[in-house]
N, C-alpha and C positions, 0 to 999 in steps of 0.2 A: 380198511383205512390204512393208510401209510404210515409206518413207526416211527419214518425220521421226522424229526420236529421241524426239520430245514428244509423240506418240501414244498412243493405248490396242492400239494393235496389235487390235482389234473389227474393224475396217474389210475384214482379209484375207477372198479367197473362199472362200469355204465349199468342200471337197473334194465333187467330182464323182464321184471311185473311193471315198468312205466307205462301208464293210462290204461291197465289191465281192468281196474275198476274205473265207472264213471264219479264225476265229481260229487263227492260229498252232501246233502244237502242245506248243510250247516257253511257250505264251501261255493254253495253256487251263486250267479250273477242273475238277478231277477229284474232289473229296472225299475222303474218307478212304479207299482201294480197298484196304486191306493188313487186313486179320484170321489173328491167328498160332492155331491151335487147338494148344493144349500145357500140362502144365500148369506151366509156367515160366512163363505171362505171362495176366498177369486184367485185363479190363477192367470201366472205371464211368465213371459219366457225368462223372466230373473227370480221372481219371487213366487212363493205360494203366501198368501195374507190371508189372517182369520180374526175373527170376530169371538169373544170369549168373557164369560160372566162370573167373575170372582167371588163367589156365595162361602159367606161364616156367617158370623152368627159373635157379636154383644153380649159379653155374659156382666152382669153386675147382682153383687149378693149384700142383699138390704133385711137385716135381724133374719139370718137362717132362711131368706127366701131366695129363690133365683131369679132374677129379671131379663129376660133373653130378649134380646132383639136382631131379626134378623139385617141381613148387610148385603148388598151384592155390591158388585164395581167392575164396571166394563174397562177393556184392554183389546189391545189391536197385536196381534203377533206377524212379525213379516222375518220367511226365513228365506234365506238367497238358496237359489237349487241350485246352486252349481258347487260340488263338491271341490275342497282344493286341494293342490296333490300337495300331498302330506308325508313332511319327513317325521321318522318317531325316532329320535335321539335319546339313547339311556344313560342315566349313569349308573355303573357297573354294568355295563352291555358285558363282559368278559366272564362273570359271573351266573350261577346256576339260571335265574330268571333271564338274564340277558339273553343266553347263547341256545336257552330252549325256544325262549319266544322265536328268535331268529331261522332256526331251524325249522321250525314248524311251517314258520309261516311260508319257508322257501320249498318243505315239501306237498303244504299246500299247490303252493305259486305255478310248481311241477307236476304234481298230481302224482307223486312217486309215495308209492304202496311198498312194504315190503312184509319180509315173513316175520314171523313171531312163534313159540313156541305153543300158541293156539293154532297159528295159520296166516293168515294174509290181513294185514289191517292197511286201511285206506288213511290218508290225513283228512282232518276236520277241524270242528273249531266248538267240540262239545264242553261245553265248561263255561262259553263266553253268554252273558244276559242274552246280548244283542243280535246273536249269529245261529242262537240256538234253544230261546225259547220264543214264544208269542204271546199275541194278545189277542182279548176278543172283543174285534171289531162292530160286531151287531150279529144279527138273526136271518138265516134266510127266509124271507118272508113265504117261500113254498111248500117248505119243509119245518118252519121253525126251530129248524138246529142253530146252534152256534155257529159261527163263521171267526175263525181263529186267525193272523197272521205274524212273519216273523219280525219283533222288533223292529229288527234292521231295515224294514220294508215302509215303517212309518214314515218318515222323512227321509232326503238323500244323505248317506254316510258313506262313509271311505269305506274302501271294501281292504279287508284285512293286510290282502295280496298286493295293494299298491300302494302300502306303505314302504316309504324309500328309508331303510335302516339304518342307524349311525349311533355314537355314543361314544364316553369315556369309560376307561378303567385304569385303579393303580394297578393293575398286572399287563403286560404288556404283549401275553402269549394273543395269537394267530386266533379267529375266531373258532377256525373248524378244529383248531386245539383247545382250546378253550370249552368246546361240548362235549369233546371226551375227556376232557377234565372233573366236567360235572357228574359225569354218569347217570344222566336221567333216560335221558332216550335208546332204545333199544337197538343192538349193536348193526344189524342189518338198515336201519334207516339213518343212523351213521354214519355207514360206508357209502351209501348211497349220495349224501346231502354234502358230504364233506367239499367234494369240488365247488358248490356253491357257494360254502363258507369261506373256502379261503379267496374265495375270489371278495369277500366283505376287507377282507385284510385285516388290521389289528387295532384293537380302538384308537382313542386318543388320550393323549397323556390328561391326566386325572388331577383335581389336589387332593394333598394329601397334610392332613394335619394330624400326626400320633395321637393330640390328644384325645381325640373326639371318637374315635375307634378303639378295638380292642388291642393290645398290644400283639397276641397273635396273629397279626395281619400284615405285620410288618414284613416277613418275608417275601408274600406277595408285592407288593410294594415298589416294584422295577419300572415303572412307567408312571412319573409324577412331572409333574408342573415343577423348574427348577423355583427356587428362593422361599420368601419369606411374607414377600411384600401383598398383600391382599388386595390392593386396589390393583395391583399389576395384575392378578391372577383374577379378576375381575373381569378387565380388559381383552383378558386371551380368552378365557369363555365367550363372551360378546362378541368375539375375532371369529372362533370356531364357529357359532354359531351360523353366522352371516354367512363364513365360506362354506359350508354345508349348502347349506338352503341357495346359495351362487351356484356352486356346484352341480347339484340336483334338478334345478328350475323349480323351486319349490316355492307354493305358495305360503304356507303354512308349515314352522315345525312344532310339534309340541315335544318338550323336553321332560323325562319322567327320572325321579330316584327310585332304581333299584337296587341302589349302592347299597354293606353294612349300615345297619343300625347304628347311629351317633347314639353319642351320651346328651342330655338334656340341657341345653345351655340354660345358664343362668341370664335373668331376664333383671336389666340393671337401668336404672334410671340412667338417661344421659348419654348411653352406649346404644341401646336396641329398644327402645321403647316408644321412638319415632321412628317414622320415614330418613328427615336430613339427619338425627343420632345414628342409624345405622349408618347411613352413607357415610358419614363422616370417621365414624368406627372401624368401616372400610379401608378408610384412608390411613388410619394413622394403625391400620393392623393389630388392630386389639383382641388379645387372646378367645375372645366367647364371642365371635365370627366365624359359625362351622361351617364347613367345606359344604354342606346341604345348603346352608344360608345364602351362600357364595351363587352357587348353582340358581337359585330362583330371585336373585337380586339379577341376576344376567339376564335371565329370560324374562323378566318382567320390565326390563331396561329394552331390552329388542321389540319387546310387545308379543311374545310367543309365550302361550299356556305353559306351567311349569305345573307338573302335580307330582306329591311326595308321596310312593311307595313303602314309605319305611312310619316306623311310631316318634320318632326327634321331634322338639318342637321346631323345627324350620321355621313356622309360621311364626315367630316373634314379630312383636306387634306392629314394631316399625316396618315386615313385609309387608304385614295385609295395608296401612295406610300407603306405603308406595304402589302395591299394588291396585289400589282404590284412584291415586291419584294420576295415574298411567293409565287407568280401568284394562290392565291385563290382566288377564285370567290365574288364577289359582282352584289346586284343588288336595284333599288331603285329608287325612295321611294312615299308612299302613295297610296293605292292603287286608279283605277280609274275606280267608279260602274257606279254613275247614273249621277248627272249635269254635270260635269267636260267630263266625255264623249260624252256624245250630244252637251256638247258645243262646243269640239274639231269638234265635224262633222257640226254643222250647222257655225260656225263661218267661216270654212274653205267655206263650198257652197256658203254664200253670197259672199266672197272675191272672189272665183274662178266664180263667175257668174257677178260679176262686179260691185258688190254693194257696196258700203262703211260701215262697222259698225261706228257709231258715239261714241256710248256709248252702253255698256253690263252690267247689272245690274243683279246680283243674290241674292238671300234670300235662306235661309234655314231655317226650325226648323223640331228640331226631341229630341226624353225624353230618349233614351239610356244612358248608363255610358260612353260613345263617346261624346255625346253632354255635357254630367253634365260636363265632363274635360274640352270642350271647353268652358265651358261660362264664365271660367280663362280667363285673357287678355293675359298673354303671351305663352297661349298652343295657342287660338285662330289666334294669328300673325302667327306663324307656320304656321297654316293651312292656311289662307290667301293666302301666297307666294305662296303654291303650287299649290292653285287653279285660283292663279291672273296671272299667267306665261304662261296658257295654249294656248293663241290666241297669241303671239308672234312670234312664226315662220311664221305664218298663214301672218300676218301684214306685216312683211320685204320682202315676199317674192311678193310684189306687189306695187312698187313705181310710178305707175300711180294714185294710189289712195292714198296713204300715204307716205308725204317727206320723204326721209331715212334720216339717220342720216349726221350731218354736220359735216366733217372734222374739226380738229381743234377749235369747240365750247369747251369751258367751261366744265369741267368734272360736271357731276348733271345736267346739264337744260337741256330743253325740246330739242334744237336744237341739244346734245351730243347723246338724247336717240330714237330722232326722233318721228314722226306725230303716235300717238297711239289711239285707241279708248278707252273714258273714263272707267272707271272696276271699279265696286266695289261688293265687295263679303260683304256678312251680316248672320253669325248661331246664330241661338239663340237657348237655351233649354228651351222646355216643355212637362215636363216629361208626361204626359197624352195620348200623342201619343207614344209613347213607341219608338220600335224600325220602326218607319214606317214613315220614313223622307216625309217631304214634299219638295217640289223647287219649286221655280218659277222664272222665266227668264225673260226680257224682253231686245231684239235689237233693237235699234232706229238707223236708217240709213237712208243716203242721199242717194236717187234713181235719174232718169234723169231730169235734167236741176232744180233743187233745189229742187225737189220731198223730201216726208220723209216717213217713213216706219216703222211700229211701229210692230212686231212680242212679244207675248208672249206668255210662254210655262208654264202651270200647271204640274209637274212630282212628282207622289207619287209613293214611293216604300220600300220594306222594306228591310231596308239596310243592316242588316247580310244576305240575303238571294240574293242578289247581291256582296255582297263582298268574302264572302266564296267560289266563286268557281273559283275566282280570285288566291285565295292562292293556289290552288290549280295547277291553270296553272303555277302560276310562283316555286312552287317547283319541277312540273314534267318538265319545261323547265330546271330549275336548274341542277338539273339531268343528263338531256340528254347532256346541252353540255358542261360537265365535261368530256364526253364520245368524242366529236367530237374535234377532231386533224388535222392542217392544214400545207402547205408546200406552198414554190414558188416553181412552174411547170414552170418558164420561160427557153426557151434553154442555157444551158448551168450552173442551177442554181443546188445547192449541197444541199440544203438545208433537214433539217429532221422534219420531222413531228414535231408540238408543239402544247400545248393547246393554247386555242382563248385568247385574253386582259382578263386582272381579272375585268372590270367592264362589267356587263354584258345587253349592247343598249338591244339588241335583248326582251327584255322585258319589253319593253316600252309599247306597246299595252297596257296594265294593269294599268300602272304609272302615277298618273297625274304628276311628275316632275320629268322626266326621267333621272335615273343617267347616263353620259355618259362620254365619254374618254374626258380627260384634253384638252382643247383648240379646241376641236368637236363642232359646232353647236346642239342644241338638237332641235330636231323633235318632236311637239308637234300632227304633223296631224296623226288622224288615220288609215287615208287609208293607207298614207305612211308607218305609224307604222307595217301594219298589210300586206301589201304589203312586206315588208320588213322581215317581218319573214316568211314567204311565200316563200320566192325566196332563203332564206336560206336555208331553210328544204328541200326544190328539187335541189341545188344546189348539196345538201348534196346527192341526188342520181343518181347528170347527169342530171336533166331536167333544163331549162330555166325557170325563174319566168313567169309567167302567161301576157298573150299578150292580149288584147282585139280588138289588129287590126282585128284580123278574116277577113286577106288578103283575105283567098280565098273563101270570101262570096262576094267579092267587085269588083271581077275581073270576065272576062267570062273563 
């Protein structure tokens, strides 16, 4: 790669191992491979429309009895096939997440392989839900095996490669300088990709409010949005936007934060706690209007999905009501790679296998520009909440093992919020280890008849390269169900097709602090999680979410 900074990055060798291996299978272009013959589900050349049966279940509890009644409710789902070409606009595209997603996806795009001190590695897209796991679709009635397919294969999605890149940063370096900045990718796919980056050129100037970041950031800091005035800085987002998506011929942009972690604005009557209080807050430039807030007041003013990579609350209240009243999409917040995920899954095993956690302990350290902003105290408390929240559904949902909450206690104590296991979350940065976090875990629980049980988990991993393909799901979900339109199918109901709630659950899989509909439970398990977007996606073509009875292995 070229030393001078002032380069076109043109000059790099052309790859020697280009299309040496064939494409990836995580990488490849399959078409539409899924046709459901039934007659729940009709297709045409715009739509695929299905027919689908909403089954719970009435619980009412009358002197220590249960009274269940079952429920079903018919719905119509119609999702548009035609994929729209898709700009993903970052903010912090200049930044470690930004400039790997970028990269990758360009030596995807390329199919440029290079060498590593294993040998030869190919681009892919292993990491991503969508690109690189599956589902299972039914049984071969011949063999009665399984018949498995790739997510991505469910309905029509953007294909990774034809998303058109774009974004802001307060840094102002060149993008193919900006990925040797990061140091995540290995120096030969570097050299290789670097001509493609700079042909991306350099983001777009950023805002930048000191307060809401860590003061360490400030040096970066060379490419901002000039003044002061928030409704102005408003306006040129909403400006950028538009000329992007002009630009491009874009149907569709969806706009993601992968900017530093903000500090938690305070949520103030009068200021942010409506729709026209924030607008208006907007207007007269009121200091606890953070530059995240800024960002998805734009994109939900354009009508383009905005979803929040970071743990801030962005989502003050006044978003999600403007975004309800625009019905533009939201989704959010903080993405969920490596601890926060596994914690989701084993915290939920012990509880569902009958064991009590006592206390869960996690430590972090890692030397990214992610870490250097956390080791600010109040970027850090952000992150905290979002990782301290995760085992909460997990805990309520099992009152043999932990008191639930007491009626009528005291708003604040323990008996208001109920019997919890201890939590404490600890990041520190050092910068030595770069971007290649370490974790460590440890569950202490009570096992049978005062038993104790000490689990600890060592997890290293390197954390753009876990998080990147994150962004990814949640822009090509973004996408897709911008596309997918629903109705009440009950007898005698008139209703017309409408797009789904502007906050968008179904992307929780990804979130460690899932943004979800006002006065909803939020779902922190991932099975559920992932369960849950599962049963939508084949809802969306006539099938039934996935059964594990496998009655008729059980019966003669």
């Amino acid at each position: 790669m070229s030393s001078n900074a002032n380069g076109t990055g043109a000059n790099t060798p052309e790859s020697q191992l280009e299309s040496v291996l064939p494409i990836h299978p995580t990488a490849a272009r399959r078409g539409n491979p899924i046709v459901v013959q039934s007659d729940l589900t009709s297709y045409s050349n715009d739509y695929i429309t299905s027919k689908f049966t909403n089954r719970g279940a009435d619980v009412a509890v009358v002197e220590g009895q249960y009274i269940v009644t079952p429920t079903a409710k018919q719905y119509e789902f119609q999702t548009a096939r035609k994929v729209a070409k898709t700009g993903l606009m970052m903010v912090g595209w200049g930044g470690n997440n930004g400039s790997t997603l970028s990269a990758t996806i360009l030596a995807n795009r390329h199919n440029i392989v290079w060498h590593t001190k294993g040998g030869i590695q190919q681009p892919n897209y292993i990491g991503s839900l969508l690109r690189a796991s599956t589902v299972r679709l039914g049984t071969d009635p011949s063999t009665g095996k399984d018949i498995y397919v790739p997510i991505s294969d469910v309905l029509p999605m953007v294909h990774p490669n034809d998303l058109v890149l774009g974004g802001w940063d307060i840094s102002g370096l060149r993008m193919d300088e900006a990925m040797k900045r990061a140091q995540v990718l290995d120096y030969d796919l570097q050299r290789q990709v670097a001509p493609y980056m700079a042909e991306l050129g350099a983001p777009l100037p950023s805002i930048y409010y000191p307060d809401f970041i860590a003061a360490n950031q400030e040096a970066r800091a060379d490419n901002v949005v000039p003044g002061t005035d928030k409704q102005a800085h408003l306006e040129h987002l909403r400006a950028d936007i538009r000329r992007f998506k002009e630009q491009h011929g874009l149907e569709r942009v969806i706009v993601f934060w992968t900017a530093n972690t903000e500090r938690y604005s305070d949520i103030i009557p009068g200021v942010n706690d409506t729709a026209d209080n924030l607008l208006h807050a907007i207007k007269t430039s009121h200091p606890e209007v953070s530059p995240s807030t800024l960002f998805a007041v734009a994109s939900i003013l354009e009508g383009e999905p905005f979803v929040n990579g970071a743990p801030q609350n962005t989502f003050v209240p006044g978003v999600i009501e403007l975004a309800e009243r625009t019905r533009s999409f939201i989704g959010g917040d903080d993405l969920k790679s490596g601890q926060t995920k596994l914690k989701s899954v084993f915290a939920e095993f012990l509880v569902n296998a009958g064991i009590k956690p006592l206390s869960i302990a996690s430590y972090n350290h890692l030397g990214n520009n992610d870490g250097h902003n956390l080791s600010a105290e109040p970027q850090f408390k952000s992150k905290e909440i979002s990782k301290s929240s995760v085992v909460d559904d997990m805990v309520a949902a099992n009152p043999l093992l932990f008191r639930p909450p007491q009626e009528g206690a005291p708003k604040g104590t323990k008996a208001a919020k109920g019997e919890h296991p201890d939590h404490i979350v600890v990041i520190k940065y050092v910068p030595a280890v770069g971007d290649s976090k370490r974790a460590i875990d440890e569950y202490y629980s009570e096992i049978f008849c005062g038993g104790r049980s000490t689990i600890n988990i060592f997890n290293e991993c390197e954390d753009s390269l876990l998080a990147t393909p994150l962004i990814l799901d949640l822009a090509i979900l973004a996408e897709l169900l911008t596309r997918v339109k629903y109705r009440d199918a009950s007898p005698g109901s008139k209703a017309e097709f409408a797009p789904l709630y502007p906050v968008l659950s179904l992307l929780s899989y990804m979130l460690k602090a899932p943004l979800v509909k006002p006065g909803t439970d939020v779902v922190n398990s991932l099975n559920r999680q992932r369960n849950a977007l599962e049963a939508f996606l084949k809802a969306c073509i006539g099938l039934e979410g996935s059964s594990d009875l496998l009655l008729e292995t059980r019966i003669w």
